[in-house]
N, C-alpha and C positions, 0 to 999 in steps of 0.2 A: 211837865205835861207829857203823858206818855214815853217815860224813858225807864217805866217797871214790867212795861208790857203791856199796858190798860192807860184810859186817857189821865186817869188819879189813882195813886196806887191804893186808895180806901174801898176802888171796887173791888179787889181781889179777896178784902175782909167781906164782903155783902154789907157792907156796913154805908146805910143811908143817914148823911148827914145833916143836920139842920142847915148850917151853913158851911161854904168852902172859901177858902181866901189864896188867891192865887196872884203870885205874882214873878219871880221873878224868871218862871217855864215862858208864862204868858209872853214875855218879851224875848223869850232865846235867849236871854242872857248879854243882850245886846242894848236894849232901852231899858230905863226904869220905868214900870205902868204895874199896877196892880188891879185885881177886882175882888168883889165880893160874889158868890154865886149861892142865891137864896133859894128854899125851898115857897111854894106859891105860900102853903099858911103865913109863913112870914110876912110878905111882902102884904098879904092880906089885914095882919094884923099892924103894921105901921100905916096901911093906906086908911084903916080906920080911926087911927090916932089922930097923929099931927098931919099924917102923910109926909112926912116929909123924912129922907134917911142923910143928914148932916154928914159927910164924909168929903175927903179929899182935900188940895193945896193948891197954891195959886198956879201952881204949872200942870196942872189938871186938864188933859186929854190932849198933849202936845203932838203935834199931826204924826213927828216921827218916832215917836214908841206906840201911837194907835197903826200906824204901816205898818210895824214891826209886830204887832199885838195879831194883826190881821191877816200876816204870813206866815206865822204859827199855828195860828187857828186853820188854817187853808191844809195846812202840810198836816195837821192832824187828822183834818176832815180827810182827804186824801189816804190816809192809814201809812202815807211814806214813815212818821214818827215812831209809829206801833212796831211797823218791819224792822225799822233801826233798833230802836231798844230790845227787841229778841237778840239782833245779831251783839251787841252789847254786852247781853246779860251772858249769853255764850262765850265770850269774847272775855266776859273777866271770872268766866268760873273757873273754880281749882284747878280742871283735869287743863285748860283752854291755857291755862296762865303759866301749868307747867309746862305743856307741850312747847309754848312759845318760848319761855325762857329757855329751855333746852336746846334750841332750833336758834335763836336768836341775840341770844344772852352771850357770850363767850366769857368765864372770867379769867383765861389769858388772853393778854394782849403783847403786843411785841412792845421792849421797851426802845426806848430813844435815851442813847445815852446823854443826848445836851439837855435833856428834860430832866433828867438827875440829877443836876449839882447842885 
């Protein structure tokens, strides 16, 4: 979530999805939680069926991956996420990766001769 520059990187196609499945952004990488994120037709059309959409497990909405679910949500709404993934996406481009390695990479190093035998 938000680490292409945009909160899903399917907005940068224009491309409106029926449905989105989102899960392990949702959690930072920290809790397992998952969701589904429905367009209304949908939700309009299972609320005329059964109503009812069968999903999920018995450890379904454990308070600490919905905290976690909720501090990501927070930090996106906030646009801090969007700024990070700009400076990211600069950060691993070609020209960004070689300045770095050049600058930070040395591949001489001094040797140790006890480290040689």
């Amino acid at each position: 979530m938000g680490r292409t520059g945009t909160l899903y990187a399917v907005e940068q196609d224009g491309i409106v999805p029926a449905l989105i499945t989102i899960a392990k952004g949702l959690g930072g990488g920290y809790q397992p939680i998952g969701a589904v994120m429905a367009q209304q037709r949908i939700v309009d059309a299972m609320q005329q069926g059964s109503g009812f959409f069968q999903h999920g497990h018995t450890y379904l909405g454990h308070a600490i991956a919905c905290a976690a679910s909720l501090a990501v949500q927070d930090a996106c709404d906030s646009g801090w996420n969007r700024r990070w993934a700009r400076i990211r996406m600069w950060a691993t481009s070609a020209a960004a990766a070689s300045s770095w390695a050049s600058n930070w990479c040395k591949t001489e190093r001094p040797s140790r001769p006890s480290t040689l035998r």
